[in-house]
N, C-alpha and C positions, 0 to 999 in steps of 0.2 A: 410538277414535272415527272415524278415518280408514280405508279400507278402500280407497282408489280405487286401481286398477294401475301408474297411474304412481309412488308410493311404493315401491314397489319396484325402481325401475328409479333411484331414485336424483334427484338435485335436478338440476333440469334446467336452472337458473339460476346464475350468477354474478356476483358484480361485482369489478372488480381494477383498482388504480390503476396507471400506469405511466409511464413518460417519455414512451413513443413506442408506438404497436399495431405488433405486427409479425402476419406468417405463423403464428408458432406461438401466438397468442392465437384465430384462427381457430375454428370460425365465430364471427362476432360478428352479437349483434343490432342492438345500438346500439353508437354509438361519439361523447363528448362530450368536446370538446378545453375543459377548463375553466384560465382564466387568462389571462396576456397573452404573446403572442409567436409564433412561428412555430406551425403543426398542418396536420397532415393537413386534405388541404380536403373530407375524406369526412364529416369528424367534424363535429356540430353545437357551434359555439361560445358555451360560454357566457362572459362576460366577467367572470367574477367571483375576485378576485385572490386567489392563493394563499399561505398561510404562508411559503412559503421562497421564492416568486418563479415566475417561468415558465409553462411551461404543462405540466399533467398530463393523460391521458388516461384517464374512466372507461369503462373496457369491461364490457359486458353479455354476457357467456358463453356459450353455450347449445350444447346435444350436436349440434346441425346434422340437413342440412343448411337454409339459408335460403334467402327469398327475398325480393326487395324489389318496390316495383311504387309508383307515387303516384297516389294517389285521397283523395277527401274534403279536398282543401287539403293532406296531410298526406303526409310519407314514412312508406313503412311496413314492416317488417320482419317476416316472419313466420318459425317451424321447422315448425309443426304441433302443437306444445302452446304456445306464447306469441307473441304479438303486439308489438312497440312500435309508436307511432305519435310523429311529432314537429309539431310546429305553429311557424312564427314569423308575426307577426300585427303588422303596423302601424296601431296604434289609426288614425290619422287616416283612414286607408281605411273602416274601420266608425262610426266619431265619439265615438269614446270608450275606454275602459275597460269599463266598461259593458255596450256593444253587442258589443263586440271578445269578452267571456267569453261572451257568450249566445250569440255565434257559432261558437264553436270548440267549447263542450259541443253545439250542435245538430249538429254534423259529427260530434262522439265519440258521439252517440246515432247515430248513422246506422250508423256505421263499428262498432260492436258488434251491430247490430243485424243487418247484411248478412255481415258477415266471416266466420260462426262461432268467432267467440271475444266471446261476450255478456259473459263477467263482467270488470269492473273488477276489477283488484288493487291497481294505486296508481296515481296523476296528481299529477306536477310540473308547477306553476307559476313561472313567474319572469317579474315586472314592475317596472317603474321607476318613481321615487319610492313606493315602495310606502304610504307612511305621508304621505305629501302630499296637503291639502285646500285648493282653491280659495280665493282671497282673501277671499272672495265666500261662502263653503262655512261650514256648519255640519260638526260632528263626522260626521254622517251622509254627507258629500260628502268622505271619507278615498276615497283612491282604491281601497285595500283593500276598504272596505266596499262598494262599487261594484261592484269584482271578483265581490264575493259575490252581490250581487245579480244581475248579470249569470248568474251561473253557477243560480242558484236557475232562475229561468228557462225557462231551456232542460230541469232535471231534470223528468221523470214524478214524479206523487205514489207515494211509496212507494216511489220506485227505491232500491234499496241502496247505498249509498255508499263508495266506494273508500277506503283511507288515502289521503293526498296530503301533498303538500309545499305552502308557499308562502310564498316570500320575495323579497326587494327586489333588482332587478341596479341598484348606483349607477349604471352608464356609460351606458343606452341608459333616460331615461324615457319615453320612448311606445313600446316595443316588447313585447308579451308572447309570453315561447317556453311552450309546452306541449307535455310528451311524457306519453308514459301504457305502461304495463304490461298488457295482457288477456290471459287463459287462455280454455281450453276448457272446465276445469272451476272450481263456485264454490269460492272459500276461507268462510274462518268470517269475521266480524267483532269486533274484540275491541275493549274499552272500558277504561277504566283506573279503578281502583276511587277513586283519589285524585283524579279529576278530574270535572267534570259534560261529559259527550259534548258534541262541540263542533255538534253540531246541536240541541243544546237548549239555548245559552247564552241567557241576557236581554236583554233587549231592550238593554240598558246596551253593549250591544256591538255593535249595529249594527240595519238595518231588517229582514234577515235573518240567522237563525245562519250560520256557516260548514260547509257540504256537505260533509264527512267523517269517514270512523271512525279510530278511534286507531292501527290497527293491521288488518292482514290477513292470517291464517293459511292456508296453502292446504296440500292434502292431502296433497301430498309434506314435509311440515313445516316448510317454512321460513314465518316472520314477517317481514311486509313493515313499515314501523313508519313512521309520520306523523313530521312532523318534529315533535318535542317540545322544550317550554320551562319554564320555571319558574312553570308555573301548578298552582295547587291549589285545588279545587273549579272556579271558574271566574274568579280574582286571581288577578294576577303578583304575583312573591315577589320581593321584593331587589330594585327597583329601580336600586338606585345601588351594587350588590355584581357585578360580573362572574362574579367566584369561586363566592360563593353561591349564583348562580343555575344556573352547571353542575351546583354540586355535590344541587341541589333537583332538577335536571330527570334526574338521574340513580336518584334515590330514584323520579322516574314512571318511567322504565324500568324498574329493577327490577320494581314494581308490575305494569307492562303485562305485561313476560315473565313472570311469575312466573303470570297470570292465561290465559294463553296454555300455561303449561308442565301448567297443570290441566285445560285443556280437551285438549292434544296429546297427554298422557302422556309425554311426552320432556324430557329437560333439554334448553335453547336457550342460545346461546354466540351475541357477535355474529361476521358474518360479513363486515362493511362498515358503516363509519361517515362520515359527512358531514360534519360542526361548520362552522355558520355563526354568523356574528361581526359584530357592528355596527360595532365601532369597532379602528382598524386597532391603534392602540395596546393591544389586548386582546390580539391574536393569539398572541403569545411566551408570554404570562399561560395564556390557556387552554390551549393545545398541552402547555404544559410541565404542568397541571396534569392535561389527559385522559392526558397518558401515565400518571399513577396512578393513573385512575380506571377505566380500561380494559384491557382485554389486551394487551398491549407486541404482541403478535401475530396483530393483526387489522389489517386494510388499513384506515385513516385518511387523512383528507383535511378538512384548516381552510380555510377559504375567508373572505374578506370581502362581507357582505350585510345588508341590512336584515333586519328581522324584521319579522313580521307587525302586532304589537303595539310602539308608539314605547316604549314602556317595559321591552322585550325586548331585552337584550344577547345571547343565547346563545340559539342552538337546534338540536338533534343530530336524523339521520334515520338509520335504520338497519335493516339485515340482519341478523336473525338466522337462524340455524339447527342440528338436533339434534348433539349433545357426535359422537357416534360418527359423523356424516356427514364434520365438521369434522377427525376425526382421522383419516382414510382416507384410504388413496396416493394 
């Protein structure tokens, strides 16, 4: 299916958890000091507390060389096949949540627009109180659901839509960081046969769906992959089961990869995992249970965050890529 040149030159992307970035992780595109405690003051901070304490660094790998330059509100990193950009954004500047997404997608139109790297591949979001409505507020006044709106907005009819992320930072509610992933060339869009696309959900879920695909396959074979939860069709499963619900949101990975390994031709192994966690007393629960439900030997990282959905304990985002790239010096 995939024919583009850079497949042969190999995955031009990485992610790797560490204590600290040194020299020899070099170039880096991005660099995220996630947790609490001392970081590199290069690294964009997220505050979101880590399973075993501290502070972790995710690096974003790439064959080099980079460049960096700031434009569009945003830092920006480029090599010449991929882009990140980062956003942090004080709602009370814009007057809202709201305002604040419609403003940072109308930058990320802009900024794919001029850059030459048009195509989205994935967009993390991280905001505060994510699942808090005004006192005042009807269901549709969730700040989530605001976010969505806000971000509807700013998209062109028909724009194709990236995977993304989007979950709750407890410690900063009026702040939202946005970073994002762009190429030069498009990826595929992949759906999950077990779930209804989350741009078609009902209206039961807000005044707009939420603007993303489940997953992103791009030509050199790696799957970019939405954070996923324990929803089936378009219900959350196991509400008051922590357990259950890993262990449901891992039946849609499967699904996704498996739907993704049809369209690639290649078997996909993950390559980097996320696990975010509502409740802190969960943390020991799910770690101890992904290490069997995952490959003892793939970089993992548990973090403490809201989910998207108040009735969402668990949700994983992840890196796949092909069996024989994974297994290569």
């Amino acid at each position: 299916m995939f024919t583009d040149p850079q497949r042969a030159a190999g995955h031009p992307f990485r992610i790797r958890y560490a204590a600290r970035a040194t020299m020899q992780d070099e170039p880096l595109l991005a660099a995220f000091a996630i947790g609490h405690g001392p970081a590199d003051v290069a690294a964009l901070r997220l505050p979101l507390p880590i399973h075993e304490g501290g502070i972790c660094q995710e690096l974003w790998q790439v064959t080099g060389p980079v460049t960096r330059r700031v434009a569009y509100g945003a830092q920006i990193t480029e090599d010449g096949q991929l882009l990140a950009a980062t956003w942090t954004l004080d709602e009370a500047e814009h007057g809202g949540i709201e305002a604040a997404a419609e403003a940072v997608y109308r930058q990320i139109a802009e900024l794919t627009a001029d850059s030459g790297y048009p195509h989205l591949v994935k967009v993390w979001h991280y905001l505060g109180a994510i699942n808090e409505t005004p006192d005042d507020g009807g269901r549709d006044d969730e700040r989530y659901r605001r976010f969505c709106v806000g971000r509807a907005k700013a998209l062109a009819p028909g724009q194709p839509l990236p995977a993304a992320t989007a979950v709750g930072i407890q410690a900063r509610p009026q702040e939202l960081i946005v970073f994002l992933l762009a190429a030069k060339v498009e990826g595929v869009r992949i759906e999950n046969p077990r779930q209804v696309p989350a741009f078609e959900y009902p209206r039961a879920y807000g005044p707009v769906s939420p603007s993303f695909s489940r997953a992103m396959l791009m030509p050199w074979g790696q799957l970019f992959v939405s954070g996923t939860a324990a929803v089936v069709g378009h219900a959350s499963c196991h509400p008051e089961n922590t357990g259950a619900q890993l262990r449901e949101l891992v039946l849609n990975l499967d699904a996704l990869v498996a739907r993704a390994e049809s369209l690639g031709g290649q078997r996909l192994v993950p390559a980097a995992l996320k696990i975010y966690v509502r409740h802190r007393d969960d943390l020991a629960e799910v770690e101890a249970l992904a290490s069997r439900l995952f490959p003892i030997d793939c970089p993992r990282l548990t973090v403490l965050a809201d989910i998207s959905r108040a009735d969402l304990r668990v949700e994983v985002e992840a890196l796949y890529e092909p069996l024989r790239a994974k297994a290569a010096p």
